[in-house]
C-alpha positions as CSV (number, residue, x, y, z in Angstrom):
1,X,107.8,286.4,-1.8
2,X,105.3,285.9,-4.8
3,X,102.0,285.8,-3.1
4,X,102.5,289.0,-1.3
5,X,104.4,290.4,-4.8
6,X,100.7,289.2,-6.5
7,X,98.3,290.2,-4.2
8,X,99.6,293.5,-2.6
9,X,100.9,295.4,-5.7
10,X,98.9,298.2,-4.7
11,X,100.1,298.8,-1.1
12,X,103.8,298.4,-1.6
13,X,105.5,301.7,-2.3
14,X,108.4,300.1,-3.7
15,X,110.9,297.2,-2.3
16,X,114.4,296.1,-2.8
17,X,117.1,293.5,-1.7
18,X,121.0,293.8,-0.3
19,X,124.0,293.7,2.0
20,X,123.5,295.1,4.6
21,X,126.0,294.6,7.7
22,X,129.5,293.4,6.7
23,X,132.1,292.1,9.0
24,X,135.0,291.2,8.0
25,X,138.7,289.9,9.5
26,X,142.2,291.4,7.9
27,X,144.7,289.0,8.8
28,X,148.4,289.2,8.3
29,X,147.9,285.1,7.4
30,X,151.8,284.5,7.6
31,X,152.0,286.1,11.0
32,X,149.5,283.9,12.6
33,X,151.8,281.2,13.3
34,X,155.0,281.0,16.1
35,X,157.4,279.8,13.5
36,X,156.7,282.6,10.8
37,X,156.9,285.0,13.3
38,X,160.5,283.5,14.9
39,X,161.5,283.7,11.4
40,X,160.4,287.0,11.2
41,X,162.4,289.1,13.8
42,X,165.3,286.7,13.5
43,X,166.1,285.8,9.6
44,X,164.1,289.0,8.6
45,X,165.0,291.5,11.0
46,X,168.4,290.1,12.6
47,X,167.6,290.0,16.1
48,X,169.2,287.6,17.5
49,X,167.2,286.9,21.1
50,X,163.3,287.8,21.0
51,X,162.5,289.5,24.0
52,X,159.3,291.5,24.9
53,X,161.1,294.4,24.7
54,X,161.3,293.5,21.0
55,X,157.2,292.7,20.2
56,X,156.8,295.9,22.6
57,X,159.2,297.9,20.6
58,X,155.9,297.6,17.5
59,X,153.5,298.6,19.9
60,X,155.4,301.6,20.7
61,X,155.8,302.9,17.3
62,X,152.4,302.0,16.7
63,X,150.5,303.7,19.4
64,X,153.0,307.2,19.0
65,X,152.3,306.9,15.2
66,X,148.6,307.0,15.9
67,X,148.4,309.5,18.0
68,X,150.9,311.7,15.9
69,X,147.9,310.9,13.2
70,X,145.0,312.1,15.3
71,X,146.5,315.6,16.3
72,X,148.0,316.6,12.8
73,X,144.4,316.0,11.5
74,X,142.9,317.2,14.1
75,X,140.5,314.2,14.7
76,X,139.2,313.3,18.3
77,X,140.9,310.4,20.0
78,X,138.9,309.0,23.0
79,X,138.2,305.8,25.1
80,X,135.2,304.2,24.6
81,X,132.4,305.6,27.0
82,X,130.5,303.8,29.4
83,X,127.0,304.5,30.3
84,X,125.1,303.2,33.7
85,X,127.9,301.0,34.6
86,X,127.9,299.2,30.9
87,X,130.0,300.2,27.4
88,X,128.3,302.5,25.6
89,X,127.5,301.8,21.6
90,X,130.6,303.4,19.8
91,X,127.5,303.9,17.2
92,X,126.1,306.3,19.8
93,X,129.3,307.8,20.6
94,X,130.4,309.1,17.1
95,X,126.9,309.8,15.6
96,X,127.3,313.5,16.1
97,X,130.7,313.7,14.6
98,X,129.6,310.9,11.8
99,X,126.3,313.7,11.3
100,X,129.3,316.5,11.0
101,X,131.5,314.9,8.7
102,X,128.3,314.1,6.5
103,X,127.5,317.5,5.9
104,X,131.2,318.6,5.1
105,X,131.2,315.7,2.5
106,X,135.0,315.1,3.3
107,X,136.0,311.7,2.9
108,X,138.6,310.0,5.7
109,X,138.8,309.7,9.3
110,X,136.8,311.7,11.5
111,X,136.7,310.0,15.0
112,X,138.8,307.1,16.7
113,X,138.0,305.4,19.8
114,X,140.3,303.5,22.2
115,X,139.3,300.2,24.0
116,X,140.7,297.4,25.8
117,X,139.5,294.1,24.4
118,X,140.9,290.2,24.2
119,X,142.4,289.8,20.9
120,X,145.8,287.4,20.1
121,X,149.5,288.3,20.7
122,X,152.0,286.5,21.6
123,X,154.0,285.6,24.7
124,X,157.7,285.4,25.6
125,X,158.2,283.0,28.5
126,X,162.0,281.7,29.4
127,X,162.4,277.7,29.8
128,X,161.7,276.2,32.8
129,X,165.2,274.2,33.1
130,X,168.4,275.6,31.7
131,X,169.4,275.0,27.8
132,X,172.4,274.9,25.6
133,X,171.4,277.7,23.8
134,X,171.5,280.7,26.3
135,X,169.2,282.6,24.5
136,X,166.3,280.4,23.5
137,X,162.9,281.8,24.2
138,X,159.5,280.1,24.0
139,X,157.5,282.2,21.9
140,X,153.7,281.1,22.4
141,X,149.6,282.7,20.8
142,X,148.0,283.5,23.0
143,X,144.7,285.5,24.0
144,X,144.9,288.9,26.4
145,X,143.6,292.2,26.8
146,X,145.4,295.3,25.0
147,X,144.0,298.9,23.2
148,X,142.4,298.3,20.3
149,X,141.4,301.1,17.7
150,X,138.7,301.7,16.3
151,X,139.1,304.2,13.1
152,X,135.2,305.7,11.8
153,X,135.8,307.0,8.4
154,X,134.0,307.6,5.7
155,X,134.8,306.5,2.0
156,X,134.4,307.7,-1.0
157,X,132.7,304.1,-2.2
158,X,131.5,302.2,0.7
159,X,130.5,305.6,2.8
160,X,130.5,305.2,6.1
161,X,132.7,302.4,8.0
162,X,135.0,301.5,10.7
163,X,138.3,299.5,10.4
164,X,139.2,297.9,14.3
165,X,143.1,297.0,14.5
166,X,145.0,295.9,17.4
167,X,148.3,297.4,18.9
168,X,149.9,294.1,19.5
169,X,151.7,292.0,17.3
170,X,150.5,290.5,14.5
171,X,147.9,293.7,14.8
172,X,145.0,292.0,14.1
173,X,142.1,293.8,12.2
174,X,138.1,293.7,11.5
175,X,136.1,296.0,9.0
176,X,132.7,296.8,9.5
177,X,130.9,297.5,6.5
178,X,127.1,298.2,5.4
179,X,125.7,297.9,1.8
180,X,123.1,300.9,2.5
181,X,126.0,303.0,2.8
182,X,127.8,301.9,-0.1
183,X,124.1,301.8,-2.2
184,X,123.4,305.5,-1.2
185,X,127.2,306.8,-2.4
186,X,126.4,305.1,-5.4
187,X,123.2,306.7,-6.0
188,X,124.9,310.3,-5.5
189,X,126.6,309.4,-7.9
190,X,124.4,308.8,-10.4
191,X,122.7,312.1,-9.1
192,X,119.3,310.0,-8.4
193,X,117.3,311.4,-5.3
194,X,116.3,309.5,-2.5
195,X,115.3,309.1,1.4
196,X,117.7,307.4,3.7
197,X,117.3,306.9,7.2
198,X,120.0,304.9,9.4
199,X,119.9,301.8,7.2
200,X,117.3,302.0,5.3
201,X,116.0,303.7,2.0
202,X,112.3,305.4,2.7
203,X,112.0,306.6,-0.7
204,X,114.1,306.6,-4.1
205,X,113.0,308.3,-7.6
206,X,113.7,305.5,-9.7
207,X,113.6,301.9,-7.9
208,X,115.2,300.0,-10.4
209,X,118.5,302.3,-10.4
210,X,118.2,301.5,-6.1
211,X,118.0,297.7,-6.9
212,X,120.9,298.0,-9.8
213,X,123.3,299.8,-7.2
214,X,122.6,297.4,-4.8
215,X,123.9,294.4,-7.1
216,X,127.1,296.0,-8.1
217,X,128.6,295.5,-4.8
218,X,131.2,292.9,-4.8
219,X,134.2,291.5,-3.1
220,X,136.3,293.3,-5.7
221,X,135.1,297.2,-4.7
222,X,135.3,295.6,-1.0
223,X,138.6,294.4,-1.2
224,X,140.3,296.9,-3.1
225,X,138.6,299.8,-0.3
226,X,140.2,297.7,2.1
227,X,143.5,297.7,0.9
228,X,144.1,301.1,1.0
229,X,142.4,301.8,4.4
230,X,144.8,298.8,6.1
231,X,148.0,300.4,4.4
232,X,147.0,303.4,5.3
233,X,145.8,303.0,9.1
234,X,147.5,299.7,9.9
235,X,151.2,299.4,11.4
236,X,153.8,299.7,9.0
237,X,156.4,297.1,7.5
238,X,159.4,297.8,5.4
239,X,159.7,296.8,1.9
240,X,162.0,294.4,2.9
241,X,159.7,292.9,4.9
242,X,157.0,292.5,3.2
243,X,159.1,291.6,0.3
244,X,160.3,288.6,2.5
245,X,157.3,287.4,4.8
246,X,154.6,288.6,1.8
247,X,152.8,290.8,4.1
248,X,149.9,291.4,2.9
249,X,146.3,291.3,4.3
250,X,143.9,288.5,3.8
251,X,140.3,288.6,4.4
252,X,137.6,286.6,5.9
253,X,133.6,287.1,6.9
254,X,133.4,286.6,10.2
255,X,129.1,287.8,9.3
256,X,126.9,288.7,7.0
257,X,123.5,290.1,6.6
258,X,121.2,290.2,3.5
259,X,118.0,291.6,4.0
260,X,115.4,291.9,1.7
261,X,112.9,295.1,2.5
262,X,109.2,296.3,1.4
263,X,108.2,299.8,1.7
264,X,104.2,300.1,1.8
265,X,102.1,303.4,1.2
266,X,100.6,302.9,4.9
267,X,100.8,301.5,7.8
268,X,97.8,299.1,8.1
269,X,98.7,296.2,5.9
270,X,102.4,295.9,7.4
271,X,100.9,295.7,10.8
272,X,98.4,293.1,10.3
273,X,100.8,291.1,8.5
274,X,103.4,291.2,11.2
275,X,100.8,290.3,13.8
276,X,100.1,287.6,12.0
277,X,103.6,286.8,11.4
278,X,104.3,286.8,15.4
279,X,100.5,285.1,16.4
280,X,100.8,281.6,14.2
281,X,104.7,281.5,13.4
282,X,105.6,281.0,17.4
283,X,102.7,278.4,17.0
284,X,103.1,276.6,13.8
285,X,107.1,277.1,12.8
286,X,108.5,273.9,13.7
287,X,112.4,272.5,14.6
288,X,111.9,270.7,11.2
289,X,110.5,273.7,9.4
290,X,113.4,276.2,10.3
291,X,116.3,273.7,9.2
292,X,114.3,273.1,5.7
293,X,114.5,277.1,5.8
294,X,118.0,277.1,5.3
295,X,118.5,274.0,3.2
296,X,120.0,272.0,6.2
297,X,119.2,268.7,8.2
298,X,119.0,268.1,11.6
299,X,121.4,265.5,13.3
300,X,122.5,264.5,16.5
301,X,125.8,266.7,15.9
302,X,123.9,269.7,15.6
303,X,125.5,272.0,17.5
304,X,124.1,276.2,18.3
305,X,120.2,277.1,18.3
306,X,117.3,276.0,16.9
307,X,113.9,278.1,18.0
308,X,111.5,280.6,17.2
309,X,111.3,283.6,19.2
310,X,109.2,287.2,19.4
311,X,111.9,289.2,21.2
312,X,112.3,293.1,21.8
313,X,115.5,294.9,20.3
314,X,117.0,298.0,22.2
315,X,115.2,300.3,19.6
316,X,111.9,299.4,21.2
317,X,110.3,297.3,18.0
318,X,109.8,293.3,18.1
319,X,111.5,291.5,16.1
320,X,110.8,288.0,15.4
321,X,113.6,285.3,14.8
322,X,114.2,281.8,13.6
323,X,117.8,280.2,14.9
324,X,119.5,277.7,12.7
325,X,122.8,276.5,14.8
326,X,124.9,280.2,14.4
327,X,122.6,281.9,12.3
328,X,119.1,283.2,12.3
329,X,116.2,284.8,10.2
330,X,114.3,287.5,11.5
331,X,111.8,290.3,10.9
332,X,110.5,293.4,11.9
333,X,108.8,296.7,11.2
334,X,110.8,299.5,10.8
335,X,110.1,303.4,10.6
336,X,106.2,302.5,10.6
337,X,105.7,301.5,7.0
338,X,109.3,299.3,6.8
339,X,109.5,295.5,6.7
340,X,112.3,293.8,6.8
341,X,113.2,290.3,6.7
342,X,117.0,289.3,6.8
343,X,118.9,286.3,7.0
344,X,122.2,286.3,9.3
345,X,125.1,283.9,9.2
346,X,127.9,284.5,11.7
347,X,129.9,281.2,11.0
348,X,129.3,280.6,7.1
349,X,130.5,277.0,7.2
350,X,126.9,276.1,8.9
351,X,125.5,276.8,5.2
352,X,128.7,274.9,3.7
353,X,130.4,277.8,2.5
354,X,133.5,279.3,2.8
355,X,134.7,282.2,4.8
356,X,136.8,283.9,1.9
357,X,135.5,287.4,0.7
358,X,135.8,285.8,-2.9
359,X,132.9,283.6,-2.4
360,X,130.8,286.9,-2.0
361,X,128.3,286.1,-4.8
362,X,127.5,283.0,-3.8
363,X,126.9,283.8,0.0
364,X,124.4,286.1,-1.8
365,X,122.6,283.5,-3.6
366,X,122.1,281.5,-0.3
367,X,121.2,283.7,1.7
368,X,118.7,285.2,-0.7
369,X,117.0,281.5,-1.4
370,X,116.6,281.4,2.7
371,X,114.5,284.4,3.1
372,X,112.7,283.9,0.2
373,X,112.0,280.3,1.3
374,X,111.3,281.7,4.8
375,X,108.5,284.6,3.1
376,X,107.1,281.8,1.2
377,X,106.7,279.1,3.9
378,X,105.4,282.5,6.3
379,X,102.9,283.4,3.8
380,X,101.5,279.7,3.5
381,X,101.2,279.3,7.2
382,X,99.5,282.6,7.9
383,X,97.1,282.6,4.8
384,X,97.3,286.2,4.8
385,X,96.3,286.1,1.0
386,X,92.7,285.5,1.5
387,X,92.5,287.7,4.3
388,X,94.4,290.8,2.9
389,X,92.8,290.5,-0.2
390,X,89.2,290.9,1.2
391,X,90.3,293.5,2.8
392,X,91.4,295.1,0.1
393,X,88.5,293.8,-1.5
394,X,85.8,295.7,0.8
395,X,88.2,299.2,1.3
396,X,86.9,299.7,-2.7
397,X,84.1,301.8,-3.6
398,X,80.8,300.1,-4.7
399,X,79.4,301.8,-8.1
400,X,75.5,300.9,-8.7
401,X,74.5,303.3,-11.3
402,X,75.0,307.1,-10.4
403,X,75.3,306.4,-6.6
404,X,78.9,305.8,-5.6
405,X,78.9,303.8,-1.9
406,X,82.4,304.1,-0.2
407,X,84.1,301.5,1.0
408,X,85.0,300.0,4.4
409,X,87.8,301.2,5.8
410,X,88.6,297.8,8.4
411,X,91.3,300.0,10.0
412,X,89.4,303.1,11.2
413,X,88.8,303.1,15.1
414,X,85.3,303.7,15.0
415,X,84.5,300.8,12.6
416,X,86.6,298.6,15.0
417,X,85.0,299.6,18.0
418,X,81.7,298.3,16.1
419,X,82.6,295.3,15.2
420,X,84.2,294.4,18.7
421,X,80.5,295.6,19.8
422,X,79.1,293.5,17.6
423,X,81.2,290.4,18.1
424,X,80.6,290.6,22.4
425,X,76.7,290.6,21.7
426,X,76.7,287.8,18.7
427,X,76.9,285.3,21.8
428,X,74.1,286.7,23.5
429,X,69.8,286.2,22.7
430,X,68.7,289.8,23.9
431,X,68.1,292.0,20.6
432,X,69.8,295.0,20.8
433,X,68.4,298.6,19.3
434,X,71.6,301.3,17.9
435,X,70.7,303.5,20.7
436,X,71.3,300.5,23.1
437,X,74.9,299.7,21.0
438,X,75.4,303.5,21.4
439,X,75.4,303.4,25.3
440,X,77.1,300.1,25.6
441,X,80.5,301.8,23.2
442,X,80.1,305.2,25.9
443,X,80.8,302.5,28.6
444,X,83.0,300.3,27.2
445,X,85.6,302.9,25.5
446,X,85.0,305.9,28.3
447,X,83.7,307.7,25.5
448,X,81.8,311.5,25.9
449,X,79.1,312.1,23.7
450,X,80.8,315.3,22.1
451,X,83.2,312.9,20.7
452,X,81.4,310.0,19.3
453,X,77.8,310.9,18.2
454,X,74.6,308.9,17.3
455,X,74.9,309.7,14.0
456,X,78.4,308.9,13.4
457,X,77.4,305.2,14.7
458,X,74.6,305.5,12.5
459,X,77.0,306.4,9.7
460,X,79.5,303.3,11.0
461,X,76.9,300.7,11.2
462,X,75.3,301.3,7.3
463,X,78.5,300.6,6.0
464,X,78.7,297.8,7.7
């Protein structure tokens, strides 16, 4: 973002780029397949005819061991809530106890929600025509509903997180992560103050220290963190087993956002630059445009979206995207003087890359080079340079010896309501006195008299 770094030094606060939402799958990879798993319960585990009674045997243990968990700790266990008909945001559900747990400062699990959702099992069927063998089963993956839970905990690295697993076997698992969360327990740390709110830092007393503890998240910190949270949560296996089958957990990004934010003192320069954003981006952005964005080219094959689009999110803000097949850049304003623009990829092999947490660093190149490209080719489009800058330009006091003349503040009401004045009557030949511009803005803006005076117009129009 160099022509916005250049030319509106002086209206950003401060600004800073990272992780922020992290999801992530936690397979058992040799438990994914019929044949590992037949292997399993019968070379492993001795049993000699797999029945449901068997796979529902886990789930037994499981579910008892969970809630065994919840009331020796003391931690609410709930189904998810519905609200108006609909599922309610399990965000919304635990913020008071997250809010709780924040001020005690105690790390582990506060909250855990039940909820039925598809995820893979397996099936027992028995053959359709008799066999030799009077035990043989057909053991099949398949796809159904079961209880899934969801564990919110808070860490003593990453903060605040939740770790999904499934009560059927192979218990399939997800982690949801954010790198604000794991930047603001690192700042703690390092005992530098700062401003969060939800996802995003407001202020920080050192920017550089923000910016250095955002770039010492890697997969390493995330993968050890998950280790222990899996063993610790996730159903148990023997020694023997895992000695056997090598059970341990491999993971995957299933998405990943990077985001790249600038804080400014005010509000007036983010809004006119979003406006402008939103106004010739939906105009000028074309197909070919967003897939240079992202360092890809169209083909017949091309398979997802491909649009612009000014949409509204559930907080009430706009937010303004570019699809490229499964992911998407957007941007929005945030908390009045936030903007942020972050690239999304929820299948990384669009971008050629591979799903493994390992290639962590370089999903963070790319999608860095895709928002900067997508600032870059915004701020060429717009040509917001020339036009912030002479506004900039004119807000400045004028010096002429001793006599200091303010400057022209563009985003004052009263100096816009002249201007709009003056721009309706520019088309027409009457000439028009102050007193007659003074009646028309009465009319026009319902204004009393007590409230805007002559004078103050007078005032208005000599800057001008």
């Amino acid at each position: 973002m160099e022509p916005e770094k250049t030319y509106f030094t002086k209206s950003i606060k401060f600004q800073y780029h990272c992780f922020d939402r992290i999801v992530i799958n936690c397979y058992l990879l040799h438990l994914l397949w019929e044949a590992n798993v037949v292997h399993f319960f019968k070379k492993v585990n001795n049993v000699v005819v797999i029945t449901k009674e068997v796979l529902r045997q886990r789930t037994d243990v499981y579910q008892r061991w969970v809630e065994s968990y919840a009331k020796n700790r003391k931690i609410p266990i709930v189904w998810a809530e519905k609200e108006n008909g609909k599922p309610k945001r399990k965000e919304d559900q635990v913020l008071p106890c997250l809010q709780r747990a924040q001020r005690k400062s105690l790390p582990g699990v506060y909250y855990i929600i039940k909820s039925m959702e598809q995820g893979v099992t397996y099936r027992i069927s028995k053959p359709k025509y008799p066999t030799k063998d009077k035990n043989h089963m057909f053991l099949r993956k398949t796809f159904q509903r079961y209880t899934f839970y969801y564990f919110y905990l808070i860490d003593p690295v990453l903060g605040p997180m939740s770790l999904e697993i499934g009560s059927f076997f192979p218990f399939p698992a997800m982690a949801y992560l954010n790198g604000h969360n794991y930047i603001a327990e690192n700042l703690k740390k390092r005992n530098e103050r700062f401003t969060k709110n939800d996802n995003a830092f407001l202020s920080v007393e050192h920017p550089e220290v923000l910016q250095q503890a955002a770039d010492e998240l890697n997969h390493e910190i995330i993968t050890e963190r998950l280790n222990y949270w899996t063993f610790l949560l996730a159903p148990k296996f023997s020694k023997h087993e895992r000695k056997e089958m090598n059970l341990d957990r491999s993971y995957s990004l299933a998405q990943v956002e990077y985001c790249k934010n600038i804080i400014f003192y005010q509000h007036f320069p983010i809004t006119r630059l979003f406006q402008s954003a939103c106004q010739l981006g939906l105009l000028l952005l074309q197909a070919s445009s967003i897939s240079r964005l992202f360092g890809k080219r169209i083909t017949k094959r091309l398979k997802g979206k491909l649009q612009h689009t000014l949409e509204k999110s559930n907080q009430g803000y706009f937010v303004l995207r570019s699809y490229f097949k499964n992911g998407f850049v957007k941007q929005y304003i945030k908390f009045v003087n936030y903007l942020r623009t972050e690239a999304t990829s929820n299948n990384l092999r669009d971008l050629g890359i591979g799903k493994s947490l390992d290639n962590l660093p370089v999903i963070k190149e790319t999608l860095a080079d895709i928002t900067d490209r997508y600032l870059y080719h915004q701020s060429s489009v717009m040509q917001v340079v020339p036009e912030m800058l002479a506004s900039e330009t004119l807000s400045q006091p004028v010096i002429k010896g001793k006599t200091r003349i303010p400057g022209i503040r563009i985003e004052d009401k009263r100096i816009l309501r002249v201007m709009n004045a003056l721009l309706q009557l520019s088309a027409t030949a009457i000439p028009m006195t102050n007193k007659m511009l003074y009646k028309r803005l009465l009319e026009f803006y319902a204004l009393p008299e007590t409230e805007y005076t002559f004078s103050q117009l007078n005032s208005r129009i000599h800057q001008l």
